[in-house]
SERO-4910 file (N, C-alpha, C, O; in steps of 0.05 Angstrom, whole numbers):
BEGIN
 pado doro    nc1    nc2    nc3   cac1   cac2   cac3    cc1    cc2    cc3    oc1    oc2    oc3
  Unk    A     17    -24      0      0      0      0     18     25      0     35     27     17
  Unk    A     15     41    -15     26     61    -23     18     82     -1     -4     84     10
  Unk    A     46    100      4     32    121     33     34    151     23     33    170     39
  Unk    A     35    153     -5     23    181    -25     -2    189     -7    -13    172      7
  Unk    A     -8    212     -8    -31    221      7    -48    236    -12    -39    255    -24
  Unk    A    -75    228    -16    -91    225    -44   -110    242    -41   -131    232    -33
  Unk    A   -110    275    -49   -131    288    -41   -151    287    -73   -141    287    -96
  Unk    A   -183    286    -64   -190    282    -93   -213    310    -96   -235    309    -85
  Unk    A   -204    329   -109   -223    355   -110   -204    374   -111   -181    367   -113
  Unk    A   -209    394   -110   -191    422   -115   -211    440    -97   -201    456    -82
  Unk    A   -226    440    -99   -248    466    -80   -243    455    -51   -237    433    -41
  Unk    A   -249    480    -42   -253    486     -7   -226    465      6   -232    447     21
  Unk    A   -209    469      2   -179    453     14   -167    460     39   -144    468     35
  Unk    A   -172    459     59   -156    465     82   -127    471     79   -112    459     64
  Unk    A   -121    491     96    -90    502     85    -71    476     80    -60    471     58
  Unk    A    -67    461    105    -50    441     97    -43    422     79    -23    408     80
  Unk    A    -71    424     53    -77    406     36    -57    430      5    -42    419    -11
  Unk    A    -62    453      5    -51    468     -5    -23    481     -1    -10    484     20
  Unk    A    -17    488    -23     12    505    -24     38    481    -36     60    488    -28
  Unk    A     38    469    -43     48    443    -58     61    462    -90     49    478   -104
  Unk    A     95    450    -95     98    451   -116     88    421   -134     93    400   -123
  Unk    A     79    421   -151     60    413   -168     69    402   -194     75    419   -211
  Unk    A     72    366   -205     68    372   -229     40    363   -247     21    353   -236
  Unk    A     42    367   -277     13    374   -276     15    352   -310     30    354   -328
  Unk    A    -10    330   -306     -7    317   -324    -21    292   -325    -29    286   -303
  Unk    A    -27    275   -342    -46    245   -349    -24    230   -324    -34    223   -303
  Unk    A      4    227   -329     27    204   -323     11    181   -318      7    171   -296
  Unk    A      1    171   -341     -6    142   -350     18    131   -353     31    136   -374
  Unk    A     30    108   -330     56     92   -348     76    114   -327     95    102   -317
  Unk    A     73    135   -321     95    152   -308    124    138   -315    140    126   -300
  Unk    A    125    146   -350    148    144   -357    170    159   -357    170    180   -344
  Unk    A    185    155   -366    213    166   -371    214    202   -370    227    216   -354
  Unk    A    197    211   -390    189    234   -394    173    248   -369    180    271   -362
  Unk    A    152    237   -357    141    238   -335    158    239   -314    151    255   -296
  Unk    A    177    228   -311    194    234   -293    208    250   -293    219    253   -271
  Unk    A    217    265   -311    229    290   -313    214    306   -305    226    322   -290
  Unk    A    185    314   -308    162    340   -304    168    336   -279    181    353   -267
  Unk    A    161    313   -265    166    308   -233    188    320   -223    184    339   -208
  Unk    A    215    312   -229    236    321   -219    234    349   -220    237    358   -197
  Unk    A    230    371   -241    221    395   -236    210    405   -222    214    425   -210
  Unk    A    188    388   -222    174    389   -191    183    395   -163    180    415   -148
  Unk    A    195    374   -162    217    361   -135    225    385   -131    215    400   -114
  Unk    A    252    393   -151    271    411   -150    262    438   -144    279    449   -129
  Unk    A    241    453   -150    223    477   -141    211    459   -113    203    476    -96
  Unk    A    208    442   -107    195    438    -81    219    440    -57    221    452    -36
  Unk    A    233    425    -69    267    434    -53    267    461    -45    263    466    -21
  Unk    A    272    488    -70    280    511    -68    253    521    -51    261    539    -36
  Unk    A    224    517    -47    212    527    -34    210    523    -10    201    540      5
  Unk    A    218    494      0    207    489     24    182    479     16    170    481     37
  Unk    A    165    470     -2    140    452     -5    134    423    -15    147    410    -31
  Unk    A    112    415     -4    109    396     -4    116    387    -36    114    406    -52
  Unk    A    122    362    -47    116    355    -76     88    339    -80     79    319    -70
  Unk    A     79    359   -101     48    343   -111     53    339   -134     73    348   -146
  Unk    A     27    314   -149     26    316   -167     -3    315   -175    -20    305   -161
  Unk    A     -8    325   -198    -44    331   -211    -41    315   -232    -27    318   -252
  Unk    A    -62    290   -223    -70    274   -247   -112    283   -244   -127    297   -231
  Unk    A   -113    263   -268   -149    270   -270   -160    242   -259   -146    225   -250
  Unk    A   -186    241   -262   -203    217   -253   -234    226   -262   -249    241   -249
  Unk    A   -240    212   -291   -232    194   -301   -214    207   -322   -218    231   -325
  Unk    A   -188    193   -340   -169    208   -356   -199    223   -376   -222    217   -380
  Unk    A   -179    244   -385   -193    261   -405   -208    249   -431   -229    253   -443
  Unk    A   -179    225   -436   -191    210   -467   -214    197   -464   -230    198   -482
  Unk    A   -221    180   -435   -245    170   -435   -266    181   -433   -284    169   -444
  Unk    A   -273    209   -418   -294    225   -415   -304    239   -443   -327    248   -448
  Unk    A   -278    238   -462   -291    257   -485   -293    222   -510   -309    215   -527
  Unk    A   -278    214   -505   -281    189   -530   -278    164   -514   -258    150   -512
  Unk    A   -306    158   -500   -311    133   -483   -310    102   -497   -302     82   -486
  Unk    A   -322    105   -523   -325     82   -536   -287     73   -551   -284     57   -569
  Unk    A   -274     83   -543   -252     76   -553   -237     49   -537   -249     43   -516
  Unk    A   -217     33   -543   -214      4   -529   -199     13   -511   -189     36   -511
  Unk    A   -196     -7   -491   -182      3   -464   -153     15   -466   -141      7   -485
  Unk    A   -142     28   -454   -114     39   -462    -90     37   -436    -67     29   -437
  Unk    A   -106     49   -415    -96     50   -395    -74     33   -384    -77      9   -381
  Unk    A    -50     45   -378    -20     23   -374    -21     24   -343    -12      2   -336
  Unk    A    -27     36   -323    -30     30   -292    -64     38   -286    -81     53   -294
  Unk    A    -59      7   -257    -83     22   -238    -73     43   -229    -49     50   -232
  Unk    A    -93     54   -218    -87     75   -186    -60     71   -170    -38     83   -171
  Unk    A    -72     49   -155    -56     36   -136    -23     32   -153     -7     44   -139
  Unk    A    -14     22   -169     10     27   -186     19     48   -187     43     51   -182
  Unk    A      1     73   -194     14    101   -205     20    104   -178     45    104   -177
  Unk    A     11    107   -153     13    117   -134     37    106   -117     55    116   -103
  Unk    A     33     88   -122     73     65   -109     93     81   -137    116     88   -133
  Unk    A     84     83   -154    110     90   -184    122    129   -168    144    140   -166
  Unk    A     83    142   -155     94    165   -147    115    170   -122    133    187   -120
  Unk    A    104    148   -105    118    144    -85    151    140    -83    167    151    -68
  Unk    A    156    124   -102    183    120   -111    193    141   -118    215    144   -109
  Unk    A    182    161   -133    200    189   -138    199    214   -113    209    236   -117
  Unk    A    185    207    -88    189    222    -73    161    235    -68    155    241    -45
  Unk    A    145    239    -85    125    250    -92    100    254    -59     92    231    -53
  Unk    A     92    269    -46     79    266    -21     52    268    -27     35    258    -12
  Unk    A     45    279    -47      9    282    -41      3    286    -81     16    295    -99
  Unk    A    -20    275    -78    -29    267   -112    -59    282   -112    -78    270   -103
  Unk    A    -61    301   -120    -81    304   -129    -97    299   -154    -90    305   -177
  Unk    A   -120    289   -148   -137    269   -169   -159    285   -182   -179    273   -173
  Unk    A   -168    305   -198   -185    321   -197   -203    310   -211   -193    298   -230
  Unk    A   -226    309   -208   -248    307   -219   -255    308   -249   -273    325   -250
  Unk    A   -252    300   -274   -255    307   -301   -288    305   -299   -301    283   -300
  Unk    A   -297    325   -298   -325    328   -307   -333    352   -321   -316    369   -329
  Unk    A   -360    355   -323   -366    383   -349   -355    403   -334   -336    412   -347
  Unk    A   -359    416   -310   -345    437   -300   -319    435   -309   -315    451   -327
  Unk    A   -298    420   -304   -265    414   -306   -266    422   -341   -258    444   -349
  Unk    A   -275    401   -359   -277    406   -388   -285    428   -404   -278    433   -427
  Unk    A   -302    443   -387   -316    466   -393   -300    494   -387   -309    514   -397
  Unk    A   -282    496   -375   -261    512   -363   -250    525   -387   -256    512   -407
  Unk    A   -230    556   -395   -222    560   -403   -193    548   -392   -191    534   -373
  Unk    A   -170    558   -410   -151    557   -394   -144    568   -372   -132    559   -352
  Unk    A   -157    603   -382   -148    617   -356   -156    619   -335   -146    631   -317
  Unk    A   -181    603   -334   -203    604   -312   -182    571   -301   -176    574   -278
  Unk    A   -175    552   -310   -166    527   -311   -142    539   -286   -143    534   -262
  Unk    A   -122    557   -301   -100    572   -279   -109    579   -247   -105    567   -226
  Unk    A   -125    603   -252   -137    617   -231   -152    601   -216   -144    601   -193
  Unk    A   -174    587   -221   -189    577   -201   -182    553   -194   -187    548   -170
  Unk    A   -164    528   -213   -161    507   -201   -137    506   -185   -134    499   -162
  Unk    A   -109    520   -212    -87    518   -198    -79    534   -170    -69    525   -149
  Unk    A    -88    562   -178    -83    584   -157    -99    583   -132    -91    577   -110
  Unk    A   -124    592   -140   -152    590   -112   -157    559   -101   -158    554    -77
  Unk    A   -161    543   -119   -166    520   -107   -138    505    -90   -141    502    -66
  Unk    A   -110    494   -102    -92    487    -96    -77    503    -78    -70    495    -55
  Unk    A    -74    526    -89    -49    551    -79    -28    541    -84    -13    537    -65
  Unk    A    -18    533   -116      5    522   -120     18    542   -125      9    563   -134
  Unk    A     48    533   -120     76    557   -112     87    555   -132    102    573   -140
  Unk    A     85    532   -148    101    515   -177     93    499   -193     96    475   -188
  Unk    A     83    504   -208     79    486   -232     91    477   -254     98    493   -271
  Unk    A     98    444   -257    113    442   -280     95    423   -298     77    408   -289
  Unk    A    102    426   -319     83    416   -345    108    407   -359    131    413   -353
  Unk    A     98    387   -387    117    367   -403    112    394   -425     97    413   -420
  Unk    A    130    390   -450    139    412   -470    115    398   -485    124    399   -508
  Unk    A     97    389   -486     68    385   -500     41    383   -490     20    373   -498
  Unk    A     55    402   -462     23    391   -440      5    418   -451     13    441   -451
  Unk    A    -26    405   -461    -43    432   -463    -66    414   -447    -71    390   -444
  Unk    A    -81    445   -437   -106    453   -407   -115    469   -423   -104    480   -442
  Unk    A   -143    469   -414   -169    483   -416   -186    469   -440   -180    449   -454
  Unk    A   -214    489   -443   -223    478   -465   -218    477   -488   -209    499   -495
  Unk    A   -221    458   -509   -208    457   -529   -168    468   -538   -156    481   -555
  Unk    A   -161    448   -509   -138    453   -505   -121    469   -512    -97    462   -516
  Unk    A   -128    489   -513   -124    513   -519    -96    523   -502    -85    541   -515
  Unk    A    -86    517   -483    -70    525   -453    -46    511   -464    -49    490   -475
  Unk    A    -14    527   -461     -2    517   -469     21    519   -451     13    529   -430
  Unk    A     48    513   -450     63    511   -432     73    545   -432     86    554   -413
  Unk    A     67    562   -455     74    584   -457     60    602   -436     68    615   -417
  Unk    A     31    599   -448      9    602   -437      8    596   -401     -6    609   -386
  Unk    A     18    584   -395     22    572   -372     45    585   -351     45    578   -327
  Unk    A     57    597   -357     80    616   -354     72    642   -353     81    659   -338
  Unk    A     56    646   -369     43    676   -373     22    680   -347     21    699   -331
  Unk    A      4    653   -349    -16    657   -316      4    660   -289     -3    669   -267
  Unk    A     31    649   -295     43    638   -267     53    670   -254     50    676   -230
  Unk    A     66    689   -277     75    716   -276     48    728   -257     47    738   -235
  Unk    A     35    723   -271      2    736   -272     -4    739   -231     -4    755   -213
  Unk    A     -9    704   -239    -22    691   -209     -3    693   -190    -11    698   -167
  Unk    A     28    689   -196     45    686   -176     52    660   -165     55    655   -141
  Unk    A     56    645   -186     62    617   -181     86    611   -203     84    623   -224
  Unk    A    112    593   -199    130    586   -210    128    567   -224    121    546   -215
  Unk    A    139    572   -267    128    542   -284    156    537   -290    175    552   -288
  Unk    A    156    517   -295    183    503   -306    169    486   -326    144    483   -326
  Unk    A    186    475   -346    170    460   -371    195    440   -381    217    449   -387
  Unk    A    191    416   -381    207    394   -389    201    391   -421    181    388   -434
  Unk    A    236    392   -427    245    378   -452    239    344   -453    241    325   -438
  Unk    A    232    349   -476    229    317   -488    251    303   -479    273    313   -476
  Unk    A    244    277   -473    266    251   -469    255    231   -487    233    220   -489
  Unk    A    281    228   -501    282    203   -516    306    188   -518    328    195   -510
  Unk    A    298    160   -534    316    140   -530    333    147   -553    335    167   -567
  Unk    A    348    115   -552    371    119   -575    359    116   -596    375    107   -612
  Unk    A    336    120   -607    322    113   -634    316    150   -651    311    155   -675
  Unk    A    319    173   -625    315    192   -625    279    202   -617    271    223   -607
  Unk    A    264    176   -625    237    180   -613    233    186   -589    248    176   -572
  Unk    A    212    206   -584    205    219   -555    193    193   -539    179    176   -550
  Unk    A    199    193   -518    179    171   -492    159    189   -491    159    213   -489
  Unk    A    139    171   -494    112    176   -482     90    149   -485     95    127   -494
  Unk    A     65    159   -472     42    133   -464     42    127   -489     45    103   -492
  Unk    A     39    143   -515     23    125   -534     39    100   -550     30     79   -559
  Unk    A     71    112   -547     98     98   -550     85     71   -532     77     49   -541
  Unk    A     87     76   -515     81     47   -497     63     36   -502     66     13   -508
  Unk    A     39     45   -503     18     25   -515     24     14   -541     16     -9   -546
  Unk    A     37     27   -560     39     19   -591     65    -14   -594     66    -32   -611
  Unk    A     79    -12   -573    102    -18   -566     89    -57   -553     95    -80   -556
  Unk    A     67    -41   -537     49    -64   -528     37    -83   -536     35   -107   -530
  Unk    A     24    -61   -559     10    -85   -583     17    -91   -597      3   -105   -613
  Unk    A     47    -84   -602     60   -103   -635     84   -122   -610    105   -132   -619
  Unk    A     78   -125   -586     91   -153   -577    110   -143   -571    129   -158   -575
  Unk    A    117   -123   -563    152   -106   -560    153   -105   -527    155    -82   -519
  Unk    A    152   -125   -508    152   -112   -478    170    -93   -469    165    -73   -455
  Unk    A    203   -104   -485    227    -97   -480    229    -63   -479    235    -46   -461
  Unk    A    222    -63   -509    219    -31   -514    194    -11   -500    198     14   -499
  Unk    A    168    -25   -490    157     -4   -472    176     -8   -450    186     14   -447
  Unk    A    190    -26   -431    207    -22   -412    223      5   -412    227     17   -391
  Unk    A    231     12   -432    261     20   -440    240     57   -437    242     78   -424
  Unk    A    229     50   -450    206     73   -442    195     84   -417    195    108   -411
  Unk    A    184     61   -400    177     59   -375    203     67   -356    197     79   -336
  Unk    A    230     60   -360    244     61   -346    241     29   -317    254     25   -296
  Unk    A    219     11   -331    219    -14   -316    193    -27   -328    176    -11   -335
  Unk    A    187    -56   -330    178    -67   -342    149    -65   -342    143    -78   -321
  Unk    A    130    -57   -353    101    -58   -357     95    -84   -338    107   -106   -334
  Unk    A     70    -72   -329     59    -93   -304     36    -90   -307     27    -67   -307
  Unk    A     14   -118   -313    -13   -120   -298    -17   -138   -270     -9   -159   -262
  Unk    A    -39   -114   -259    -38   -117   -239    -75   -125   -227    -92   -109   -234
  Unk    A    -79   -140   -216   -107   -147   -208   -118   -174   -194    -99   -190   -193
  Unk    A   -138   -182   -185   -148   -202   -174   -151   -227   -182   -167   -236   -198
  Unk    A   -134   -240   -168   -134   -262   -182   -173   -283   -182   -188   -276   -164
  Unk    A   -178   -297   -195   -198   -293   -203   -201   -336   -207   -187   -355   -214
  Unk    A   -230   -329   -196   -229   -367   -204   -237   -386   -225   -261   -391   -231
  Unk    A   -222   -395   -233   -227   -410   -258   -240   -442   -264   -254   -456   -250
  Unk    A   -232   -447   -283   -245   -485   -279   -218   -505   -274   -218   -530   -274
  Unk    A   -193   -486   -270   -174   -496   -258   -164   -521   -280   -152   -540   -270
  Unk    A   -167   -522   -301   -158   -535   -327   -124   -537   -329   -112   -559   -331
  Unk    A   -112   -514   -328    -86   -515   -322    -72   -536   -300    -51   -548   -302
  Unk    A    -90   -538   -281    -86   -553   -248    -84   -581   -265    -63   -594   -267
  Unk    A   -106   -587   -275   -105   -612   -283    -83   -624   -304    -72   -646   -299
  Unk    A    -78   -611   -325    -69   -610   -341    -30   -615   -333    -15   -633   -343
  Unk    A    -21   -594   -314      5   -591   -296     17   -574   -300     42   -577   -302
  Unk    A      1   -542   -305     11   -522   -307    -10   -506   -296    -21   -490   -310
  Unk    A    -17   -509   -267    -31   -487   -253    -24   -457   -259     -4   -445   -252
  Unk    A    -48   -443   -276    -51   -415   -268    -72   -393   -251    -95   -398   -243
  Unk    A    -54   -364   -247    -71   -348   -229    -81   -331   -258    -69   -324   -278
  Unk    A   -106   -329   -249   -119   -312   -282   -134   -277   -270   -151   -270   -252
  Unk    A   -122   -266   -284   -120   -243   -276   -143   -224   -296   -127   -207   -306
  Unk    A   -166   -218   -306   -177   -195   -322   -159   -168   -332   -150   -153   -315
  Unk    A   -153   -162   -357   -140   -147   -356   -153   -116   -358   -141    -96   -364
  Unk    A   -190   -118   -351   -202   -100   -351   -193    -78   -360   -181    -86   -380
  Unk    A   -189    -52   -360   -189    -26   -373   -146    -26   -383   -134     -9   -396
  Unk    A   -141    -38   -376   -110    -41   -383   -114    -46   -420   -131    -59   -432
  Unk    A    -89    -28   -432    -84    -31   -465    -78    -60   -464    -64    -75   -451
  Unk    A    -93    -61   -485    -96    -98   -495    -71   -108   -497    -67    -87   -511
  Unk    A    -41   -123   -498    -21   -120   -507    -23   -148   -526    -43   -163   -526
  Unk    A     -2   -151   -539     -1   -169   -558    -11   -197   -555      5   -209   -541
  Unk    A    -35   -215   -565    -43   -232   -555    -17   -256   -561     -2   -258   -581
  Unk    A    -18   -275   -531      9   -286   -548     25   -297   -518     14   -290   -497
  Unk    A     49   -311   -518     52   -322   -488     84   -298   -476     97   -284   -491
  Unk    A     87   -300   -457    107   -284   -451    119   -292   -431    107   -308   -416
  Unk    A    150   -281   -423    162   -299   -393    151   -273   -385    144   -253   -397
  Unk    A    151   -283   -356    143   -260   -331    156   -262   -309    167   -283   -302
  Unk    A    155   -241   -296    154   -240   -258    138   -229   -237    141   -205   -232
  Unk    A    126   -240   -229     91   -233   -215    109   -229   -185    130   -241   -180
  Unk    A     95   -211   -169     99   -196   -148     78   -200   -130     58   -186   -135
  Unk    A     77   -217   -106     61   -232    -92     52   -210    -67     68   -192    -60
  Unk    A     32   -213    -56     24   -195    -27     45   -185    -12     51   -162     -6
  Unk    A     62   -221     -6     76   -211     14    105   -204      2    127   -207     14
  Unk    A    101   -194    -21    131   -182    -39    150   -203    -44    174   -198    -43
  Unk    A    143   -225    -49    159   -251    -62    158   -243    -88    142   -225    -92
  Unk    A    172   -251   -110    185   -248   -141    176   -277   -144    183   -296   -130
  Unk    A    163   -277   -162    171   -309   -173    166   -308   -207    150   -295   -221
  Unk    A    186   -327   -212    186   -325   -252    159   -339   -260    147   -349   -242
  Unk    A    150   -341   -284    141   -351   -296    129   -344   -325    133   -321   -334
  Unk    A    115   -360   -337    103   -363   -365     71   -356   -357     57   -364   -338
  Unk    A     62   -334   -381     34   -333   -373     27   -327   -415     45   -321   -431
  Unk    A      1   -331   -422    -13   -327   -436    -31   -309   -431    -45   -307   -411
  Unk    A    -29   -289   -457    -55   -260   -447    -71   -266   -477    -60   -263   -499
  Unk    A    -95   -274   -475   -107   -266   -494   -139   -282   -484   -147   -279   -461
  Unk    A   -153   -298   -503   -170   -308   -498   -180   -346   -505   -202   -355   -511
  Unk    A   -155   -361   -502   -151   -381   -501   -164   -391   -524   -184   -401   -515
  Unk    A   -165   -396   -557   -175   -400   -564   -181   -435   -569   -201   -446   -580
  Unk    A   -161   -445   -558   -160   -484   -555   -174   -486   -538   -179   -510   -535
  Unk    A   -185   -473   -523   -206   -477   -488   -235   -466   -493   -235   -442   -493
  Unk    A   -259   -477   -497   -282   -455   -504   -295   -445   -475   -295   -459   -455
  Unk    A   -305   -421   -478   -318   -403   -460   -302   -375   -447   -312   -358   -432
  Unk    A   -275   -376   -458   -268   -346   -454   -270   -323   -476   -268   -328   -500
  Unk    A   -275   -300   -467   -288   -284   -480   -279   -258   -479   -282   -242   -497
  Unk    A   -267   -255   -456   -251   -230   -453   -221   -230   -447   -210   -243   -429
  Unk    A   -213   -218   -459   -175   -215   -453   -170   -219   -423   -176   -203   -404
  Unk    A   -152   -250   -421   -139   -256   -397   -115   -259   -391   -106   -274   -408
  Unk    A    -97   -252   -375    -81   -259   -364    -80   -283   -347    -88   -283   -324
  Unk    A    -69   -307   -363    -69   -331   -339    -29   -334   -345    -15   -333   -365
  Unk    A    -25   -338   -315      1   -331   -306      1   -362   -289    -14   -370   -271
  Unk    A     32   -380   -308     36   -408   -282     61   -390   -265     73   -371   -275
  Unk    A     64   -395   -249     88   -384   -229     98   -414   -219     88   -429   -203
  Unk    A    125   -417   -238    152   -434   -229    143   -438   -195    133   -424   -177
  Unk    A    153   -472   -199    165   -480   -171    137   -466   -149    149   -453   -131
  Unk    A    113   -465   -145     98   -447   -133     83   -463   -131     82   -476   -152
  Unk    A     61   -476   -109     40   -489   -105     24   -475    -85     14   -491    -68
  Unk    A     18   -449    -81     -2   -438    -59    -27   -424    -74    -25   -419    -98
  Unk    A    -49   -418    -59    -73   -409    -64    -67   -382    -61    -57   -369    -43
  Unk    A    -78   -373    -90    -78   -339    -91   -101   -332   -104   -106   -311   -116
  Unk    A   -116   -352   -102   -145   -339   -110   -160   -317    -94   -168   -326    -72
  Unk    A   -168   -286    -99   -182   -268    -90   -154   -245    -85   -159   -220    -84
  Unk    A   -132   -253    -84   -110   -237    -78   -105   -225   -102   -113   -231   -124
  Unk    A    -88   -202    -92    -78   -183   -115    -43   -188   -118    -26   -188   -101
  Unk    A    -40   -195   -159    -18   -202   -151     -9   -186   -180    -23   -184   -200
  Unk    A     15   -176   -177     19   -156   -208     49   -173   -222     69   -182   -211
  Unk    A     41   -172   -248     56   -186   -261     74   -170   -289     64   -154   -305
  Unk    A     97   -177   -289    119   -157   -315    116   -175   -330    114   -200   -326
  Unk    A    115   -160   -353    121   -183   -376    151   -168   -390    159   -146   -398
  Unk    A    158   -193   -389    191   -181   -392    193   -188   -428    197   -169   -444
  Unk    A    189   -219   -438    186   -216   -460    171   -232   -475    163   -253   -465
  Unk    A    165   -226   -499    148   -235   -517    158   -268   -530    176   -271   -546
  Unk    A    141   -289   -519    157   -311   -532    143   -324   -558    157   -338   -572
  Unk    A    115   -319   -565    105   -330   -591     77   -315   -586     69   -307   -564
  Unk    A     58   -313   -618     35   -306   -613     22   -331   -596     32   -350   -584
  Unk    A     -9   -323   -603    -31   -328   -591    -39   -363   -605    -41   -359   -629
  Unk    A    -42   -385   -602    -56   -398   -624    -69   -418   -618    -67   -423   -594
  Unk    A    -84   -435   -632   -105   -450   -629    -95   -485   -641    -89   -493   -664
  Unk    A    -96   -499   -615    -81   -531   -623   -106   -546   -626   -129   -543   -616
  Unk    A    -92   -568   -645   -119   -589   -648   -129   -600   -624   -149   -614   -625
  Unk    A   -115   -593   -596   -115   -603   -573   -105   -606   -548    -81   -600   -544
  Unk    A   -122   -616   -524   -106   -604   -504    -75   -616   -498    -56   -606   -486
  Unk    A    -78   -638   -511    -48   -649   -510    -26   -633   -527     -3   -628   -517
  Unk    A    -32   -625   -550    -23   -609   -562    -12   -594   -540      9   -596   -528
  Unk    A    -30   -578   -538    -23   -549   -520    -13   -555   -498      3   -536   -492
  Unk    A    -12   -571   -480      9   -586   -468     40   -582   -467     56   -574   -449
  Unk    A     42   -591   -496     64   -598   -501     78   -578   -501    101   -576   -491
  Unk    A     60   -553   -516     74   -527   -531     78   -506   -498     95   -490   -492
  Unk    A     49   -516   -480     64   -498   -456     87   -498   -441    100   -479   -433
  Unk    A     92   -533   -437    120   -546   -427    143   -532   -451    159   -515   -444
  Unk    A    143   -539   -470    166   -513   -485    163   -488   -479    185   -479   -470
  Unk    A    143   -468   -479    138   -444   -475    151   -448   -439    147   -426   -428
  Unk    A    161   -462   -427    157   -460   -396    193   -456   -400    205   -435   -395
  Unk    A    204   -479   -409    232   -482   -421    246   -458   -422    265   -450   -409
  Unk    A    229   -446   -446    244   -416   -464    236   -398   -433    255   -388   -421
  Unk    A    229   -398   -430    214   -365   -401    235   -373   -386    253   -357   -385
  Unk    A    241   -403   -367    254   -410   -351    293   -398   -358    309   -390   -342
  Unk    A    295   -401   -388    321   -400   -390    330   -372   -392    354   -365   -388
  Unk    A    304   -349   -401    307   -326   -407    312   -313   -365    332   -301   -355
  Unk    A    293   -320   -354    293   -317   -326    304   -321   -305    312   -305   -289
  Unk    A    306   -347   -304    322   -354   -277    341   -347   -263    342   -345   -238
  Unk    A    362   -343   -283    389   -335   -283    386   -313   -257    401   -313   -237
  Unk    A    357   -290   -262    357   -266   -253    347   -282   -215    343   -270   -194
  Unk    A    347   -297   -218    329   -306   -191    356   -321   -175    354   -325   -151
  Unk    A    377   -329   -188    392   -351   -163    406   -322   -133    418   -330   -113
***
C-alpha cells in the first residue's frame, strides 16, 4: 500500500492540503518523460520548502470525451501511486474530469483550479502539455498565468531513447501491441505490469500440470495476444518467474474476454481473491489455437523451457 496522500477535488482545501509545488499531467505509465516534469517538480519543491504534488485527473480526459474507444490504460491507481511514491512524490491530487473541469477556459483552468483551489507555488508541465477547453492552454500560456497569479512554471524537454523518438504513453501502448515488452520497458524506465485479482477458474491448467492465477485485464491496453516470460509480485513481496498467456484461449471454449493466466515456477499456494501484479519481460510467440489439449500441453511445457532459461538466471 502506497503512503502518497490522495486528495480528490480542488475546491474548499484546508490550508494544509494546499501550497504544494506541483506537477501537472495524465502520467499514465509515469514514464521516462514523466519523470522528468516530476523532478522539476521536486527541485522547485526543494528551493521552496514545499510539499511535492502531483495533478493527475479521474476519469483520464480521453475516456470522458471518446468513451467508446478500447481500453488503453498502462497503470491502476494503486500502481501510479507506489511509481509516485518511488519518486518522492507526497500528495497526488486526483481532480475530478467532469463538465465543470472540461468546460473551463484555460485561464479560468490557472486561476481557479491551480491558484484558488490548490495555492500552488510551482507548476511544471511536459513541453506538450495543453489545459483548458479545447486545449487551448499551453506551456507558454502557462508561464504567462504563473507571472500573472504568482506561481513558479518550469517546462520539461522531451526525453528520448537511442532511436531519437520521444517517450511517451502512446509509445508504450503501440510498443504493447506489436509484442515489443522490452521496448515499452526502456520507455517505462521498468517493465510494464498488470496488476489485479486473481480470479477463479475451472482450474484446467491444475489438471493438465501447469496451474494458473488468471487475472482480467479489464481497462488495461490490450497488449499483444500471445505467451510471454514474466515475474509476478506476490502480497507478501515474493518475485517469482514464470510463463503466462494474455489473450483469450482459443484451444479452451468459454473465454471471451482478454486474460491474463500466469503459471508461477516452482509455486504451489492459493492466490485466489489476492492481488498479484505481473511484468512481462518478453514476448515468446503469438496467440494460437491446437488441435488439442495435448497439443497445448506440449507447446506450454516448451513455452515453460524458453521463459525458464530467459529468467532464472535473474532469480539464483
Amino acid at each position: 500500500m502506497s503512503r502518497v496522500r490522495v486528495i480528490r477535488g480542488w475546491k474548499d482545501l484546508p490550508a494544509a492540503d494546499r501550497g504544494a509545488a506541483v506537477a501537472m499531467g495524465s502520467f499514465d505509465g509515469v514514464h521516462r518523460g514523466h519523470q522528468k516534469v516530476i523532478a522539476l517538480a521536486a527541485r522547485a519543491a526543494g528551493d521552496l520548502g514545499a510539499p511535492l504534488g502531483v495533478i493527475t485527473f479521474d476519469p483520464h480526459p480521453r475516456t470522458y470525451f471518446r468513451p467508446d474507444e478500447p481500453a488503453f490504460r498502462l497503470m491502476r491507481f494503486d500502481q501510479l501511486a507506489r511509481a509516485l511514491e518511488a519518486l518522492g512524490v507526497d500528495t497526488v491530487y486526483v481532480l475530478p474530469w467532469d463538465a465543470e473541469l472540461a468546460n473551463m477556459t484555460d485561464r479560468e483552468f490557472a486561476t481557479k483550479v491551480l491558484h484558488e483551489g490548490l495555492g500552488a507555488r510551482h507548476v511544471a508541465v511536459g513541453f506538450d502539455n495543453s489545459f483548458g477547453k479545447g486545449r487551448t492552454g499551453t506551456p507558454q500560456t502557462m508561464r504567462q498565468y504563473g507571472e500573472e497569479l504568482g506561481f513558479g512554471v518550469s517546462v520539461a524537454e522531451p526525453v528520448a531513447g537511442g532511436s531519437g523518438d520521444k517517450f511517451s504513453s502512446t509509445a508504450v501502448r503501440e510498443a504493447l501491441r506489436q509484442g515489443r515488452p522490452e521496448e515499452a520497458a526502456e520507455i517505462l524506465g521498468r517493465p510494464f505490469a498488470i496488476e489485479g485479482v486473481v480470479q477463479r477458474g475451472r482450474q484446467l491448467g491444475r489438471k493438465l500440470g501447469f496451474p494458473t492465477a488468471n487475472v482480467p485485464l479489464a481497462d488495461y491496453v490490450t497488449p499483444r495476444f500471445g505467451v510471454y516470460a514474466t515475474r509476478t509480485r506476490l502480497q507478501d513481496g515474493r518475485r517469482v518467474p514464470g510463463v503466462a498467456n494474455i489473450g483469450v484461449n482459443p484451444t479452451v471454449d468459454g473465454i471471451t474476454a482478454p486474460l491474463l493466466e500466469v503459471w508461477l515456477f516452482d509455486f504451489d499456494e492459493d492466490l485466489y481473491d489476492q492481488v498479484i501484479e505481473t511484468d512481462l519481460i518478453a514476448f515468446l510467440r503469438p496467440e494460437e489455437k491446437f488441435a488439442g489439449l495435448e497439443e497445448m500441453t506440449a507447446q506450454v511445457m516448451r513455452d515453460a523451457r524458453a521463459a525458464r532459461d530467459l529468467l532464472i538466471p535473474d532469480f539464483d
